[in-house]
C-alpha positions as a Markdown table, in Angstrom:
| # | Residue | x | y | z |
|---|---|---|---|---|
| 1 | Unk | -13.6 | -8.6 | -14.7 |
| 2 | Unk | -14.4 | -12.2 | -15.3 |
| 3 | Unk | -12.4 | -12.0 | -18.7 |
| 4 | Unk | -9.1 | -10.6 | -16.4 |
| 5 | Unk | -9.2 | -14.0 | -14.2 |
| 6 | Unk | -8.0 | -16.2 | -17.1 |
| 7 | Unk | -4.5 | -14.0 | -16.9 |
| 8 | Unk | -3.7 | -15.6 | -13.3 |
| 9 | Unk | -3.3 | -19.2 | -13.7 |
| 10 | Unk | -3.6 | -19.6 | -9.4 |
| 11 | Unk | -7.4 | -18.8 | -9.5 |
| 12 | Unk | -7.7 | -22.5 | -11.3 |
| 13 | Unk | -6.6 | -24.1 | -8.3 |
| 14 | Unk | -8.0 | -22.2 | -5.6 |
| 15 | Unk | -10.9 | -18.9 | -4.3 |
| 16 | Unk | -7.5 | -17.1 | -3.7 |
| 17 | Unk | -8.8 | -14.3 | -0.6 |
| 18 | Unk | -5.2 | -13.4 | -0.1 |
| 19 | Unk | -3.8 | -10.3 | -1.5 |
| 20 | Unk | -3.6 | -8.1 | 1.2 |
| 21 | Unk | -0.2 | -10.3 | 2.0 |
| 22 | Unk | 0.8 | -11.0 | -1.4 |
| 23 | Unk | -1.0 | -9.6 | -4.8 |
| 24 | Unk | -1.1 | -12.4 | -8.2 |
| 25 | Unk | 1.5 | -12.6 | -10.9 |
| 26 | Unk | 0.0 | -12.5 | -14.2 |
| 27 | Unk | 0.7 | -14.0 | -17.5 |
| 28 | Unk | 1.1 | -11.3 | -19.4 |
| 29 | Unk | 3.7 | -9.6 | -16.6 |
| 30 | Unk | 5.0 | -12.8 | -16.4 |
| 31 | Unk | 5.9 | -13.1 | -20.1 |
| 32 | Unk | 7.5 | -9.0 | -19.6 |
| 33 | Unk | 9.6 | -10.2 | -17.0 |
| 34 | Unk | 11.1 | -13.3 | -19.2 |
| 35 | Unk | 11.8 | -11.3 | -22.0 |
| 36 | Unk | 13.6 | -8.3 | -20.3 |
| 37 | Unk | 16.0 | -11.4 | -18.7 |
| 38 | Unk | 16.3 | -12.6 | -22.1 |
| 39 | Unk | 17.1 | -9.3 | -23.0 |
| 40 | Unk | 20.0 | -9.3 | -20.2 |
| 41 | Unk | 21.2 | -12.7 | -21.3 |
| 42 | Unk | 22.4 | -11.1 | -24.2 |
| 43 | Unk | 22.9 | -7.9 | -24.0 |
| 44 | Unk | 24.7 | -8.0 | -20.6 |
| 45 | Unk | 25.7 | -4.1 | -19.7 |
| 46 | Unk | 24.3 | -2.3 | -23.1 |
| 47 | Unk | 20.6 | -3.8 | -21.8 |
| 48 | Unk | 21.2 | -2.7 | -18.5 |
| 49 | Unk | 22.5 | 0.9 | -19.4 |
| 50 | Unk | 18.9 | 1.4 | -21.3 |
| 51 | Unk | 17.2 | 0.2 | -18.3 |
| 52 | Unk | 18.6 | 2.9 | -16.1 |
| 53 | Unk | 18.3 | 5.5 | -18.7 |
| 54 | Unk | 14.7 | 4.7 | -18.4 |
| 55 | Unk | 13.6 | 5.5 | -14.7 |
| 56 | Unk | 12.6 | 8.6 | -15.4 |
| 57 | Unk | 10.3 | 7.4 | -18.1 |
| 58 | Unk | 8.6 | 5.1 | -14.8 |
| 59 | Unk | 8.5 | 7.9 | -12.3 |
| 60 | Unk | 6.3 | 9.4 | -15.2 |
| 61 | Unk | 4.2 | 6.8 | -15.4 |
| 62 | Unk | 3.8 | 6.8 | -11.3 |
| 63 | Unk | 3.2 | 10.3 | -11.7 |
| 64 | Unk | 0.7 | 10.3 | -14.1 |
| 65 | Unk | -1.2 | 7.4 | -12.4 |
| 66 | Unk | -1.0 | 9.5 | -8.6 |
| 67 | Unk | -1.3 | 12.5 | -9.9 |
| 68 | Unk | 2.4 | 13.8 | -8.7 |
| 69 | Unk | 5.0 | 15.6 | -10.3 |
| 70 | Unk | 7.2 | 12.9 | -12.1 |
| 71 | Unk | 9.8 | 14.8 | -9.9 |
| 72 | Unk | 8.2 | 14.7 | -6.7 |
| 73 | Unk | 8.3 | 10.5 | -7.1 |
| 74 | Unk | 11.2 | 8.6 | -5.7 |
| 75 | Unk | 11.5 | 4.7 | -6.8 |
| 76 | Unk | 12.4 | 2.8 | -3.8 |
| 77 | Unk | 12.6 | -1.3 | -2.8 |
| 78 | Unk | 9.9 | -0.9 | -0.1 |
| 79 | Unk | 7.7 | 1.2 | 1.9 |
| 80 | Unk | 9.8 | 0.3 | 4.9 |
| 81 | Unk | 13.3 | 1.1 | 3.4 |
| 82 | Unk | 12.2 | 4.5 | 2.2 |
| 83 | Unk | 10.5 | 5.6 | 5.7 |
| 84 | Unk | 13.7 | 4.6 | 7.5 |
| 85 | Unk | 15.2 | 7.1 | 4.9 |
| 86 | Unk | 13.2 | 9.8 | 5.5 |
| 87 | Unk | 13.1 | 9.5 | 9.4 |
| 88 | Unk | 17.0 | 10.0 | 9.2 |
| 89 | Unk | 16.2 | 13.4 | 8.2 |
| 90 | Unk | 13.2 | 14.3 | 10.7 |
| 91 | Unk | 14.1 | 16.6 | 13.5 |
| 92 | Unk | 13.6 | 14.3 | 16.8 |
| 93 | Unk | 11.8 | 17.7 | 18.5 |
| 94 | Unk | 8.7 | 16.5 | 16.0 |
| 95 | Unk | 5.9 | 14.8 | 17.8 |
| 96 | Unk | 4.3 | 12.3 | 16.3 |
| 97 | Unk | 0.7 | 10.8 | 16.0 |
| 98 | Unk | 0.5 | 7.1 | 15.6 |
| 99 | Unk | -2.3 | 4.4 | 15.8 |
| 100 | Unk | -2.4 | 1.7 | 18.2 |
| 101 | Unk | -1.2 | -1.3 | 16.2 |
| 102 | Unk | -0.5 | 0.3 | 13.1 |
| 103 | Unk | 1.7 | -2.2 | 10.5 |
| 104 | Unk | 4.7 | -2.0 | 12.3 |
| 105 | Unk | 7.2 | -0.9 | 9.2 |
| 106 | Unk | 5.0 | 2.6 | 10.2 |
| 107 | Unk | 5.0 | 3.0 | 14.2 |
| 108 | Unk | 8.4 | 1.0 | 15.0 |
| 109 | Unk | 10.6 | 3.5 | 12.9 |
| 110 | Unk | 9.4 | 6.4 | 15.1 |
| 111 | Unk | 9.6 | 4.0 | 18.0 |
| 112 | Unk | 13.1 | 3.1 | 17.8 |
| 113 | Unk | 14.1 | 6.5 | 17.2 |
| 114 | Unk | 12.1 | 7.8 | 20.7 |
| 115 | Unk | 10.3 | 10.6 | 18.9 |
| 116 | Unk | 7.6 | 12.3 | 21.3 |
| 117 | Unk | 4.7 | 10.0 | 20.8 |
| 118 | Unk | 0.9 | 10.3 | 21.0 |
| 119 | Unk | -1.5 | 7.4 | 20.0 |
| 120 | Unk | -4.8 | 6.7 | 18.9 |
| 121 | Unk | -6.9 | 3.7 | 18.8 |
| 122 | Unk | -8.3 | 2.3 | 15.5 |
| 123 | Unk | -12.0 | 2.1 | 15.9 |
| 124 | Unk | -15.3 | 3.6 | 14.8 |
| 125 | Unk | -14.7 | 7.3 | 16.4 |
| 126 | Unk | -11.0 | 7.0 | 14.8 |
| 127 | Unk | -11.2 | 9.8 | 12.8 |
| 128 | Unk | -12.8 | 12.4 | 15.7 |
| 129 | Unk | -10.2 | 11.0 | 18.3 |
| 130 | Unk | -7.3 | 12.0 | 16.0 |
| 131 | Unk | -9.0 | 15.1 | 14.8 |
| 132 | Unk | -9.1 | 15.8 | 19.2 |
| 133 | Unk | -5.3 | 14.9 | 19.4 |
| 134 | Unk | -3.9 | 17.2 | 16.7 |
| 135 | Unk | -6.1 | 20.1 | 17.7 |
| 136 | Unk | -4.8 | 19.3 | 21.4 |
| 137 | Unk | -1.2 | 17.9 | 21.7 |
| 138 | Unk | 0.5 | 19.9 | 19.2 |
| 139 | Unk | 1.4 | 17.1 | 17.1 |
| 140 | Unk | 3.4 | 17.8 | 14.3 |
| 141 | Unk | 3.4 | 14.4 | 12.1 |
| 142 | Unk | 0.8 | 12.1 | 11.9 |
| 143 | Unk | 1.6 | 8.9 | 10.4 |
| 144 | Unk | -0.6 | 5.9 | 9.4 |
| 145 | Unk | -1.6 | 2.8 | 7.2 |
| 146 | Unk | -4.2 | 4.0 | 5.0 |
| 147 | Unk | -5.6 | 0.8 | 5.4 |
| 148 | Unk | -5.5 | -1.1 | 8.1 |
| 149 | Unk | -3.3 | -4.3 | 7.5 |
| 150 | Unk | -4.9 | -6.7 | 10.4 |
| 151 | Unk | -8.9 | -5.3 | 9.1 |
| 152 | Unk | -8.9 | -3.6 | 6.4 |
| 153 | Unk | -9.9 | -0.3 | 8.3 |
| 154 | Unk | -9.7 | 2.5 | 6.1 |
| 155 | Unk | -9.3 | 6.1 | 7.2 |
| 156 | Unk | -11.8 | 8.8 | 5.3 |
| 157 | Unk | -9.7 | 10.5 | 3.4 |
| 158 | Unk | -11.8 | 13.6 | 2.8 |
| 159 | Unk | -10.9 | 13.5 | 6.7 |
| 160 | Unk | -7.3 | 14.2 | 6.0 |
| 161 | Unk | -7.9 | 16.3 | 3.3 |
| 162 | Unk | -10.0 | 18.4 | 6.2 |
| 163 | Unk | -7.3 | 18.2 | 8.6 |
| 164 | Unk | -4.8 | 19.6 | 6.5 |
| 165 | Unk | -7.0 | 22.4 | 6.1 |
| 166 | Unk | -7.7 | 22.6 | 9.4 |
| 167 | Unk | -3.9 | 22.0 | 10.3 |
| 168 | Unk | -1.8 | 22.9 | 7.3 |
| 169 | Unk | 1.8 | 23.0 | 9.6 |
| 170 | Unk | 0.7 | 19.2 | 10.5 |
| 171 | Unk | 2.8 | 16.7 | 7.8 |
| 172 | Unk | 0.9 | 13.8 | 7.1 |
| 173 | Unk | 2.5 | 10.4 | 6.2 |
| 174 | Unk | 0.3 | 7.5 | 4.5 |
| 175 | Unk | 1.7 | 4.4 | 4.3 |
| 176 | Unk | -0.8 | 2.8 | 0.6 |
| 177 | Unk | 0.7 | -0.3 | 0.6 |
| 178 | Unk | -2.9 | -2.2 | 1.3 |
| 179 | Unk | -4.7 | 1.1 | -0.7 |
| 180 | Unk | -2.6 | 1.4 | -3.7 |
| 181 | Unk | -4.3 | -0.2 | -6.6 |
| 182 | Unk | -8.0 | 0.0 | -4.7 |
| 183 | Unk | -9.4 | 3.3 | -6.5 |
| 184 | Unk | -8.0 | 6.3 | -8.0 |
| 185 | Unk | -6.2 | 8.5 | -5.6 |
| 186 | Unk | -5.1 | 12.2 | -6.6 |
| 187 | Unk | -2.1 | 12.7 | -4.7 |
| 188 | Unk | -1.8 | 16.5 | -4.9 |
| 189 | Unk | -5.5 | 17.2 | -4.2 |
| 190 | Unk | -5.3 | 15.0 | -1.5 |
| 191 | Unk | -4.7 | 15.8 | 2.6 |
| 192 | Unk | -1.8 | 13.2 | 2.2 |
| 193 | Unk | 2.3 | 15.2 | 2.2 |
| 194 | Unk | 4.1 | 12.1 | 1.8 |
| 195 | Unk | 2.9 | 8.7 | 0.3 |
| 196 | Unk | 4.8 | 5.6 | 0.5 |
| 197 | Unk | 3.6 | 2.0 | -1.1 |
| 198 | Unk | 5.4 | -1.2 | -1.5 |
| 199 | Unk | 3.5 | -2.3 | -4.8 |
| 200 | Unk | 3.3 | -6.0 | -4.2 |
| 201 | Unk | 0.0 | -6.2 | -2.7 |
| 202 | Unk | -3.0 | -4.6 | -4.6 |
| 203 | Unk | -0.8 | -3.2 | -7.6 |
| 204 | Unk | 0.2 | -6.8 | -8.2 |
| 205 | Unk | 3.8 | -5.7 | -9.6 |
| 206 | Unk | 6.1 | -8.3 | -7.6 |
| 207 | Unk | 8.5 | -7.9 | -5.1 |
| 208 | Unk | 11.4 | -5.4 | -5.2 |
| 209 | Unk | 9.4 | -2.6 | -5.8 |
| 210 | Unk | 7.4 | 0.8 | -4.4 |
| 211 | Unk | 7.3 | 4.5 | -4.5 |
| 212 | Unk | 7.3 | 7.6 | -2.3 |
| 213 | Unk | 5.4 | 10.8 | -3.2 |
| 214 | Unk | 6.5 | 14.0 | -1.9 |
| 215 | Unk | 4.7 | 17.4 | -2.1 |
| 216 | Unk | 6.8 | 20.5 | -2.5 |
| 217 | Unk | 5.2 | 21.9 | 0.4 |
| 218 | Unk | 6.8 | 19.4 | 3.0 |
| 219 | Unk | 10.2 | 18.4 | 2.0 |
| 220 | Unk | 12.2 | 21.6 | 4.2 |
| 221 | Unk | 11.2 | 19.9 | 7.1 |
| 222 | Unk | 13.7 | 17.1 | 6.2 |
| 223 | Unk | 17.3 | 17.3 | 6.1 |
| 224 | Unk | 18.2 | 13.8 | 4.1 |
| 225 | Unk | 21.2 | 11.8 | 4.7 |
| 226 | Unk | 21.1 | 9.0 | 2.5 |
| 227 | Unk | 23.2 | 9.5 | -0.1 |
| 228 | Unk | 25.2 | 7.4 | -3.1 |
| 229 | Unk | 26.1 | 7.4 | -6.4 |
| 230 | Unk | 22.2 | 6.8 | -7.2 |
| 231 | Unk | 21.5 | 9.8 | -6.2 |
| 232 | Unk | 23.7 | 11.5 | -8.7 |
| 233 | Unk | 23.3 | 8.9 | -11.5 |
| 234 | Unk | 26.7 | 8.3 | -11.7 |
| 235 | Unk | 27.2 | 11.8 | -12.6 |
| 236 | Unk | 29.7 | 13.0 | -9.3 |
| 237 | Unk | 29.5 | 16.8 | -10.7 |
| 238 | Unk | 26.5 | 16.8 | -8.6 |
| 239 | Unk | 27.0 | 15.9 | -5.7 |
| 240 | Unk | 26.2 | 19.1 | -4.2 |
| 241 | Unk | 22.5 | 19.5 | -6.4 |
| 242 | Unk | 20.9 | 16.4 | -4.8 |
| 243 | Unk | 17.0 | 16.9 | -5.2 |
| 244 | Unk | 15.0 | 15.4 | -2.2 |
| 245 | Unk | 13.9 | 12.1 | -4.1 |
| 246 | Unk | 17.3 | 11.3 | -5.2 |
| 247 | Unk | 18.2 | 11.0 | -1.7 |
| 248 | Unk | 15.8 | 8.6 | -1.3 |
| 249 | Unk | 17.4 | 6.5 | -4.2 |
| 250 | Unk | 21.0 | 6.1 | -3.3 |
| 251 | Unk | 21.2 | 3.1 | -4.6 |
| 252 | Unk | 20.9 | 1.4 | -8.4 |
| 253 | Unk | 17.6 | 1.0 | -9.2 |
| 254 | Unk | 16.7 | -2.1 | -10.9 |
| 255 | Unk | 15.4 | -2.4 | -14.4 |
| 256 | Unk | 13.8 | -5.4 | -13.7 |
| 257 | Unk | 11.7 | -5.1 | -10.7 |
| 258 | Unk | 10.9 | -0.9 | -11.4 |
| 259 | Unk | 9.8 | -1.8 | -15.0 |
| 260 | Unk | 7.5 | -4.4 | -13.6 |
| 261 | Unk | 5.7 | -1.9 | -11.7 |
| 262 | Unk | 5.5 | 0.0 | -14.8 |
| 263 | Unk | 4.1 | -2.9 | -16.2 |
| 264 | Unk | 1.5 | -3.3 | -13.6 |
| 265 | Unk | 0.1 | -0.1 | -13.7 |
| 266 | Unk | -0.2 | 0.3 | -17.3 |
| 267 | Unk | -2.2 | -3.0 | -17.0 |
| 268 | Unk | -4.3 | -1.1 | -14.6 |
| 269 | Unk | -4.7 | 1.8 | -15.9 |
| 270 | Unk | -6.3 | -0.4 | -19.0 |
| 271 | Unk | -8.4 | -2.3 | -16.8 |
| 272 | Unk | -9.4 | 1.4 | -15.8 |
| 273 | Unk | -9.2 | 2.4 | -11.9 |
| 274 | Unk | -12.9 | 3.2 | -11.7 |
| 275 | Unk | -14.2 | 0.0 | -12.9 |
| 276 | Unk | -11.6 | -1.6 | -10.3 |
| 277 | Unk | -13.1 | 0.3 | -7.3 |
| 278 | Unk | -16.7 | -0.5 | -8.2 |
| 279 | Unk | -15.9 | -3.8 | -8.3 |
| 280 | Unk | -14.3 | -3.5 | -5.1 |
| 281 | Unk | -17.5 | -1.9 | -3.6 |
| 282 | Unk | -19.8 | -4.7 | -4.4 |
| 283 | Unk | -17.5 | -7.1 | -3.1 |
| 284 | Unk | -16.8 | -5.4 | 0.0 |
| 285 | Unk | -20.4 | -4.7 | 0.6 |
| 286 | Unk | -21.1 | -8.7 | -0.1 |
| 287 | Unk | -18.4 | -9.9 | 2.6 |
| 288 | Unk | -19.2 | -7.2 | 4.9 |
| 289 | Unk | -22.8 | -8.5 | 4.9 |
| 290 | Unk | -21.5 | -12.3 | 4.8 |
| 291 | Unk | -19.4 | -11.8 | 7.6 |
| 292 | Unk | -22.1 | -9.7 | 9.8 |
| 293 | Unk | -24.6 | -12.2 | 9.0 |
| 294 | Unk | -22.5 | -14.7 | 10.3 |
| 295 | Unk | -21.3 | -12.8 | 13.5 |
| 296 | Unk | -17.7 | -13.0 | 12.5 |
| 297 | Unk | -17.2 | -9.5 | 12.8 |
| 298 | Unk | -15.8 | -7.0 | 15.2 |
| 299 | Unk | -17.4 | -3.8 | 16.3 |
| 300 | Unk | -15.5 | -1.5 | 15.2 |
| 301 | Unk | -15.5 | -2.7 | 11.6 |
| 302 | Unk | -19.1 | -2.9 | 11.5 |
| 303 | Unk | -19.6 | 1.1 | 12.8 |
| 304 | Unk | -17.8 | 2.2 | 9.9 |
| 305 | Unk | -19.5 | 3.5 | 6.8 |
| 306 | Unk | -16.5 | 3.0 | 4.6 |
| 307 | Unk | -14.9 | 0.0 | 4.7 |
| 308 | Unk | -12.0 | -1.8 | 2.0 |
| 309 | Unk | -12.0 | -5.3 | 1.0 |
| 310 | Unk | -9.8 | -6.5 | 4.0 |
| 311 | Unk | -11.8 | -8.5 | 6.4 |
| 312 | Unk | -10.6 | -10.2 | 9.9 |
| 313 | Unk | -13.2 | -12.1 | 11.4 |
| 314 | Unk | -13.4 | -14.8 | 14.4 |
| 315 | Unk | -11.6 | -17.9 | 14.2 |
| 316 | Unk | -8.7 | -20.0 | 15.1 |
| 317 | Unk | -5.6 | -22.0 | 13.3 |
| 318 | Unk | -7.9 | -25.0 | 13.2 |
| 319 | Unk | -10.3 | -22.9 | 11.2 |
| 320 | Unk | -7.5 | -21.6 | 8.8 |
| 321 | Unk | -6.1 | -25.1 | 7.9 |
| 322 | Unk | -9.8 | -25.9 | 7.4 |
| 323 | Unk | -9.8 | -23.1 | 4.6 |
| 324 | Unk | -6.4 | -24.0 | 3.4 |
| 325 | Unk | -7.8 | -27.7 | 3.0 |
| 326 | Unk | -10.5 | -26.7 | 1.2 |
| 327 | Unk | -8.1 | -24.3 | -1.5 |
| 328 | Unk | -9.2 | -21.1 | 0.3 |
| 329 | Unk | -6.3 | -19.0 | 0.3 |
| 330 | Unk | -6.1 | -16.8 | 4.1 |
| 331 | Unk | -4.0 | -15.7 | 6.3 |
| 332 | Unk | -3.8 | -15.6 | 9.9 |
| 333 | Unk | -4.0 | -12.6 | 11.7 |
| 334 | Unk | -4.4 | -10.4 | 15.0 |
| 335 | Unk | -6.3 | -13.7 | 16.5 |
| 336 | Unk | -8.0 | -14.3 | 13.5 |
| 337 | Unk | -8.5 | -15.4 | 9.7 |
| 338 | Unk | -7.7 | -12.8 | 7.2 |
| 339 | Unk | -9.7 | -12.4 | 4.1 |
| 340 | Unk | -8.9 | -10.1 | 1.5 |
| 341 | Unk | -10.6 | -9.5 | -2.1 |
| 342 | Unk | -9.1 | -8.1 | -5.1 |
| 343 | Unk | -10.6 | -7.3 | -8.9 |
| 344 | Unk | -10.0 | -10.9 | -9.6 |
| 345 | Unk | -12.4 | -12.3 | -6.9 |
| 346 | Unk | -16.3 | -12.9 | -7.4 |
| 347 | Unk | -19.1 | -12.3 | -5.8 |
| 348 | Unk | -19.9 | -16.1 | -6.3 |
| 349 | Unk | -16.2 | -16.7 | -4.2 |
| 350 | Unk | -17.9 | -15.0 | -1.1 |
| 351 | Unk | -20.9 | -17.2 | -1.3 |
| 352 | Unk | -18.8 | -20.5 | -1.6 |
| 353 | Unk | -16.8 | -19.5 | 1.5 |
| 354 | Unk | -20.2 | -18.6 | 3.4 |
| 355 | Unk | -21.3 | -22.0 | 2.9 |
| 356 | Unk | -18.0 | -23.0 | 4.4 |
| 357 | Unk | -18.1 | -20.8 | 6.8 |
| 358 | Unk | -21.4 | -21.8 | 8.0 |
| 359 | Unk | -20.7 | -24.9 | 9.3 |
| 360 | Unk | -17.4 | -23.9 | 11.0 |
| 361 | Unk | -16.8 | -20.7 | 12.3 |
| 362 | Unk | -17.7 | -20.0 | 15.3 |
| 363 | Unk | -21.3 | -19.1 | 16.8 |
| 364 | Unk | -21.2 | -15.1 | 17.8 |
C-alpha cells in the first residue's frame, strides 16, 4: 500500500483521516478525466455519442465487481437521488424500520413521505433489537446505512443475510455509501434486496456518480414513476418496455463522471479488494485501540466486535482546528472529531495523531 500513496499528491501535505466525507483523487484518474475532456474538446457530439453507447459496458464492470446482474445495476448521480426514486414507487401501507439517526438521505425520504415508522437505536445490542422489531411489528422494509456515517458502526452482515432467511417477505435497503470500497461484497449472496452508493467516499471515483443494485426478487413491490427519455435511450418505441433500472435513469447519464467510476474500480479491483480489507483491519484494530487507550470512545463502539475504519471520539471545535493546524485532516461530527482511515493511511499516521492527541483531547 505504501507504493499506492505516491498516486495522491494531498498525502504530501497532510495525515489526511478524512474519507468518510470525501474519498482522494488520484493521478492516474486525474490524467483519465483530462483526456476524456480533451476528447470532448474535439470531438464535440461524435465523443459524446461513444460515451453513451458505453454505459452498458460500466454497469458491467459494477456488476462484475458487486456481484449483480449487469441488468439489475442502475447508474445514478447519488444515493439520495435514486432513493427518492424508488420511494415514489413504494406503497405508503409499507412499514418501515429505520435507525435512530441514520444519515439522513436514508430516514428523511421515508419521513417526509409519513410512511408507518418503527425505530431502532444504534448501539451494541443493534442487531438483536432490530431482529425483536421485525419479528414483532410486522415491518415490511427495513432501511439503513451499512455504516454508520457519525461512527463508523457497521451492521453484521451475516445478520441480514439471517434475517432474510428468517424473514424473506421483509425488503431490505442498504445505503454503501461509507462501505463501498471497504471489502468485497457479493451482492446476490448477500441479505441486502436493494443497494445504493454514492461512490465518492471509499471508491474514490469523484462526484457525480453512484449505483443502485436490485435483485429480481424485490422489484414487484415497486411501481416506478420516474420516467424520460433515459430510460428509453432515446429510442421512444419503448416506452411501454421500461425495465426497473431504466426508471431509475431518466435522465442522460454522463460519460464523464460514470466512466470515472469505471475508472476507480478497475483501479481497485487491481489493488485487489482483499488486500484493501486487511489493510483496513489492522488499521481499524490500531485506532480502535488508540482511541480506547485514550478514553475517546463511546460505549457503544467499543461493545462491538466488528467495527470499520470510521471513528468519532470526544472532543470539541477547539480540538478540530487544533488538528486542522497541525495538517490532520477531520471532520466534525455528532459532538465530536471524525476520523476516518482509508488504504492510503498508515499505521504510523495513527501513532502521530496519538501523540497529538495525548496532550489535547480530553481526559475520560
Amino acid at each position: 500500500m505504501q507504493s499506492l500513496r505516491k498516486k495522491f499528491p494531498v498525502l504530501n501535505q497532510c495525515i489526511y483521516a478524512n474519507t468518510a466525507s470525501a474519498g482522494l483523487l488520484n493521478e492516474d484518474l486525474m490524467e483519465w478525466r483530462q483526456g476524456h475532456d480533451l476528447d470532448f474538446l474535439i470531438g464535440g457530439s461524435d465523443m459524446k455519442a461513444k460515451g453513451f453507447a458505453h454505459m452498458p459496458e460500466i454497469k458491467k464492470t459494477v456488476g462484475k465487481f458487486f456481484h449483480c446482474k449487469p441488468e439489475n445495476v442502475a447508474l445514478v448521480p447519488n444515493f439520495s437521488l435514486g432513493l427518492n426514486l424508488l420511494l415514489e414507487g413504494l406503497s405508503k401501507d409499507k412499514k418501515v424500520l429505520l435507525l435512530e439517526n441514520d444519515y439522513p438521505s436514508v430516514n428523511w425520504p421515508f419521513e417526509t413521505r409519513n410512511f408507518n415508522r418503527e425505530y431502532v437505536a444504534i448501539d451494541a445490542n443493534m442487531e438483536e433489537n432490530i431482529h425483536n422489531k421485525v419479528k414483532s411489528g410486522g415491518i415490511d422494509v427495513f432501511a439503513l446505512s451499512l455504516v454508520q456515517w457519525v461512527n463508523g458502526i457497521k451492521i453484521d452482515l451475516d445478520f441480514l443475510k439471517q434475517l432474510k432467511k428468517d424473514f424473506p417477505d421483509l425488503i431490505i435497503i442498504g445505503d454503501g455509501t461509507q462501505f463501498c470500497g471497504t471489502e468485497p461484497f457479493n451482492f446476490e449472496a448477500s441479505g441486502v434486496d436493494i443497494l445504493g452508493t454514492s461512490a465518492y467516499k471509499w471508491l474514490l471515483a469523484g462526484y457525480g456518480n453512484g449505483f443502485y443494485l436490485v435483485k429480481d426478487a424485490v422489484m414487484d413491490q415497486f411501481e416506478l414513476k420516474g420516467i424520460g427519455n433515459g430510460s428509453v435511450d432515446n429510442d421512444q418505441s419503448k416506452r411501454n418496455s421500461i425495465s426497473f433500472c431504466k426508471f431509475l435513469e431518466p435522465g442522460h447519464l454522463d460519460s464523464f463522471n460514470f466512466g470515472s467510476l469505471e475508472f476507480a474500480l478497475d483501479f481497485l479491483d487491481d489493488i485487489g479488494q482483499e488486500h484493501i480489507q486487511a489493510h483496513l483491519d489492522k488499521l481499524s484494530n490500531k485506532a480502535k485501540n488508540v482511541f480506547s487507550d485514550l478514553g475517546l470512545l463511546e460505549q457503544s463502539v467499543l461493545d462491538r466486535t466488528q467495527h470499520s475504519t470510521i471513528f468519532n471520539i470526544k472532543g470539541d471545535q477547539k480540538l478540530f482546528h487544533k488538528l486542522t493546524e497541525e495538517n490532520v485532516v477531520t471532520s466534525p461530527r455528532g459532538g465530536g472529531v471524525r476520523f476516518s482511515f482509508h488504504f492510503y493511511n498508515t499505521e504510523e499516521e495513527i501513532d502521530v495523531i496519538a501523540t497529538l492527541l495525548k496532550r489535547w483531547a480530553p481526559k475520560a
